[in-house]
Residue frames relative to the residue before (quaternion, step in Angstrom):
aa qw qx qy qz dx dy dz
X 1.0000 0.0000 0.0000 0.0000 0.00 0.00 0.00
X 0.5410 -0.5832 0.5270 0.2992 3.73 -1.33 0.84
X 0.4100 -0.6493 0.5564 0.3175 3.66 0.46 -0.88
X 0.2921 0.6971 -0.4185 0.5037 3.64 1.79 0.48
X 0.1451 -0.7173 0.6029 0.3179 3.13 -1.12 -0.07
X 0.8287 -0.2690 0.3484 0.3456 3.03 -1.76 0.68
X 0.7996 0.2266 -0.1631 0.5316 3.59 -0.94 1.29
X 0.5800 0.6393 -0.4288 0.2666 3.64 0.59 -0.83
X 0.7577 -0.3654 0.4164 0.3449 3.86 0.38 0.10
X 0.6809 0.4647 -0.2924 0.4847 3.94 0.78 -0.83
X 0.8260 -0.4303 0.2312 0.2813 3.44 0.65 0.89
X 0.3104 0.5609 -0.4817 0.5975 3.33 1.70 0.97
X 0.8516 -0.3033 0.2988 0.3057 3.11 -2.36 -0.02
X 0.4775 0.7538 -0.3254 0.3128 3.11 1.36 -1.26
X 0.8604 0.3506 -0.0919 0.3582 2.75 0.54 -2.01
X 0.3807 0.5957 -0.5314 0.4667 3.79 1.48 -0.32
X 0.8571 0.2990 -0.2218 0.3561 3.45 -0.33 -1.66
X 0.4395 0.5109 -0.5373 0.5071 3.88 0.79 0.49
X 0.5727 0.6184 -0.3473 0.4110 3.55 0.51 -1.23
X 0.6316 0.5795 -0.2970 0.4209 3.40 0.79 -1.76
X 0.8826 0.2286 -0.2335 0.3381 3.38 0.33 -1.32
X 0.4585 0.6403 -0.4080 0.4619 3.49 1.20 0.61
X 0.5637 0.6533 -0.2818 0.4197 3.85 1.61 -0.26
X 0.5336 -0.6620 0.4570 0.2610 3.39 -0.19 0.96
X 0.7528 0.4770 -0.1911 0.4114 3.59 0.78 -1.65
X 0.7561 0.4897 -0.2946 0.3190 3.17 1.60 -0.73
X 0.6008 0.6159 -0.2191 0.4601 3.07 1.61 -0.78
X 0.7320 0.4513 -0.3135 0.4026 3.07 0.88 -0.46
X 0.5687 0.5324 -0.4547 0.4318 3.98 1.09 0.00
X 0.2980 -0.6302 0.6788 0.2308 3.69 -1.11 0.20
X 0.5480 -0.5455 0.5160 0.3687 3.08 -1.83 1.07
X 0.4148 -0.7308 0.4508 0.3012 3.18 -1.60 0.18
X 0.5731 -0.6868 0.0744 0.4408 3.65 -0.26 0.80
X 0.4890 0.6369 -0.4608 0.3780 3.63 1.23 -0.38
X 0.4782 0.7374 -0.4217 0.2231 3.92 0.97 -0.31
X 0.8766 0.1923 -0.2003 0.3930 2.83 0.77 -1.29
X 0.2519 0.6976 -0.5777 0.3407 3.81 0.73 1.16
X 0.8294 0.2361 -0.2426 0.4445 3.34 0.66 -0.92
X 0.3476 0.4311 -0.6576 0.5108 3.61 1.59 0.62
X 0.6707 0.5343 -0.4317 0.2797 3.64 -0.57 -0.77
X 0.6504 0.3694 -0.3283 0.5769 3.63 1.07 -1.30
X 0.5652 0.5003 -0.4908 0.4351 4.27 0.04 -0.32
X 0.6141 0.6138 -0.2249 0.4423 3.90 1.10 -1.31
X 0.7525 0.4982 -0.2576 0.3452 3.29 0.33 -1.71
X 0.5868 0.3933 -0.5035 0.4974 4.27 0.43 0.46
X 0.6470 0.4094 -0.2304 0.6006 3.54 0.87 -0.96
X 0.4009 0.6592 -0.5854 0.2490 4.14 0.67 0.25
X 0.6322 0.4327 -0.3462 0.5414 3.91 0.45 -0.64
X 0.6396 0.4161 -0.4051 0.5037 4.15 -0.31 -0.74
X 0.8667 0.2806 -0.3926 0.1264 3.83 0.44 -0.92
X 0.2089 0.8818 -0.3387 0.2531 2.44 2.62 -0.07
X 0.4820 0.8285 -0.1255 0.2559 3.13 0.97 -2.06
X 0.7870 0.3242 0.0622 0.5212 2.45 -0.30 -2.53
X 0.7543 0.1061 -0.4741 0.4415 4.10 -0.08 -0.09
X 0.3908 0.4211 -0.7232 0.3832 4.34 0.48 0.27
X 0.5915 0.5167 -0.4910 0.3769 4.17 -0.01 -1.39
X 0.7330 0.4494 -0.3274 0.3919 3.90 0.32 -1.70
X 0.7248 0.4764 -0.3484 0.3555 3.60 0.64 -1.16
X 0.7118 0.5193 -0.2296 0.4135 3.41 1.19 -1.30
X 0.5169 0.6622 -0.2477 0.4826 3.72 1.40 -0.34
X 0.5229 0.6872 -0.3290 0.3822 3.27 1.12 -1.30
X 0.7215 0.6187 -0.1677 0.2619 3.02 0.16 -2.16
X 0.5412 0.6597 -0.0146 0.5212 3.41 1.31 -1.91
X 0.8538 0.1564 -0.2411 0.4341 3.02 -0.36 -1.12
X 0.5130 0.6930 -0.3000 0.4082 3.94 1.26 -0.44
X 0.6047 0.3668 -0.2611 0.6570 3.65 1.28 -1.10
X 0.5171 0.5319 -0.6346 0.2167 3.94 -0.14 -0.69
X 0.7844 0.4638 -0.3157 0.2645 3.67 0.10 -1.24
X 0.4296 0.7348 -0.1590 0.5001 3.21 1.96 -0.66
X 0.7161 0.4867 -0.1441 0.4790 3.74 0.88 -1.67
């Protein structure tokens, strides 16, 4: 191991799917719409926890935005 982490660019996954969004051909297609049923069905046990997690993300925001301010 490099002592990188995981994703950093040095020729992991990270760096494939960065790559992706730097492709002209890729950016430019749109998902198609049947996609995001079966994200939603993979989602829908875990639907309450992410609830959660984005009230925590939204409510956190606010906070952490005034601190330097305070």
């Amino acid at each position: 191991m490099s002592g990188q982490p995981s994703g950093s660019g040095n020729g992991t996954a990270g760096g494939l799917v960065r790559s992706f969004s730097r492709d002209p051909s890729v950016r430019s297609r749109d998902l198609s719409p049947g996609i995001w049923r079966p994200i939603g069905g993979a989602a829908a046990p875990d639907r309450r926890m992410l609830l959660i997690f984005l009230a925590l993300i939204v409510a956190d925001a606010p906070v952490r935005a005034a601190n330097p301010l305070i």
